[in-house]
C-alpha positions in Angstrom: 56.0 22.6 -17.3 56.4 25.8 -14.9 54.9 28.8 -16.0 54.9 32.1 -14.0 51.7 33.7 -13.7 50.7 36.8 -12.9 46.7 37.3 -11.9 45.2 40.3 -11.1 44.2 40.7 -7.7 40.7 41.0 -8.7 40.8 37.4 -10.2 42.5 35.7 -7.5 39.6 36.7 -4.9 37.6 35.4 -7.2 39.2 32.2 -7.7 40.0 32.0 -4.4 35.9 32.4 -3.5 35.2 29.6 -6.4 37.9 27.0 -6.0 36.6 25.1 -3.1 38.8 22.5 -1.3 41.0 22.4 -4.4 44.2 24.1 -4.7 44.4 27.4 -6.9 46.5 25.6 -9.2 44.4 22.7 -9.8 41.8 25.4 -10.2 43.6 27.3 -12.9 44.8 24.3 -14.3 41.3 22.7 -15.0 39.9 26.2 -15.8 42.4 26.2 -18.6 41.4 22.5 -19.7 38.0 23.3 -19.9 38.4 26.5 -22.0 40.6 24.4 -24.6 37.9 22.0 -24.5 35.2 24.9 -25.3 37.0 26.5 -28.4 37.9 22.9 -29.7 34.4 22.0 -29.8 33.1 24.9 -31.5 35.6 24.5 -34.0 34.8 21.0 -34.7 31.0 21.9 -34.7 31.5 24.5 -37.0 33.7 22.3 -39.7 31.4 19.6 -39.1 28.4 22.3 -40.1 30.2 23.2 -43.1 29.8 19.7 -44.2 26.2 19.3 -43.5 23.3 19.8 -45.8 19.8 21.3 -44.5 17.9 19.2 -47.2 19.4 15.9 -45.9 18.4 17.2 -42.1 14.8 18.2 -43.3 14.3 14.6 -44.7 15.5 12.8 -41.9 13.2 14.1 -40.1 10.5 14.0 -42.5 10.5 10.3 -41.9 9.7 10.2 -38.6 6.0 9.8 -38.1 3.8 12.4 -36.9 2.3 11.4 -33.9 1.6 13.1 -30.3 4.5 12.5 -27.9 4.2 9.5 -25.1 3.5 11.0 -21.3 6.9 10.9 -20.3 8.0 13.2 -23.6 5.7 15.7 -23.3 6.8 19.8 -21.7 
């Protein structure tokens, strides 16, 4: 699909100081994918919250043991 674009001129130095060794269509295009990506996961996130239940997550968790964490675990 062709699609004219029109970018401000203010965006395009930007993309044009961000995009690299890529062209500023491959730039945009990927931009764009990425965005889609973003709004379809928080979509899905929030449906899938909807069908959660904080009880269920408090007792999973309730069931693992209480013990310090191992060397490699610890902040």
């Amino acid at each position: 699909m062709n699609f004219a674009l029109r970018i401000p001129d203010y965006y395009k130095k930007e993309i044009e100081s961000l995009k690299g060794e890529v062209s500023m269509n491959q730039f945009i295009v990927n931009a764009l994918a990425e965005k889609i990506a973003s709004m379809k996961t928080v979509t899905y996130l929030e449906e899938r919250a909807q069908r959660g239940s904080k009880k269920h997550a408090l007792d999973v968790l309730n069931k693992v043991a209480a013990r310090e964490p191992i060397e490699e675990d610890r902040l």
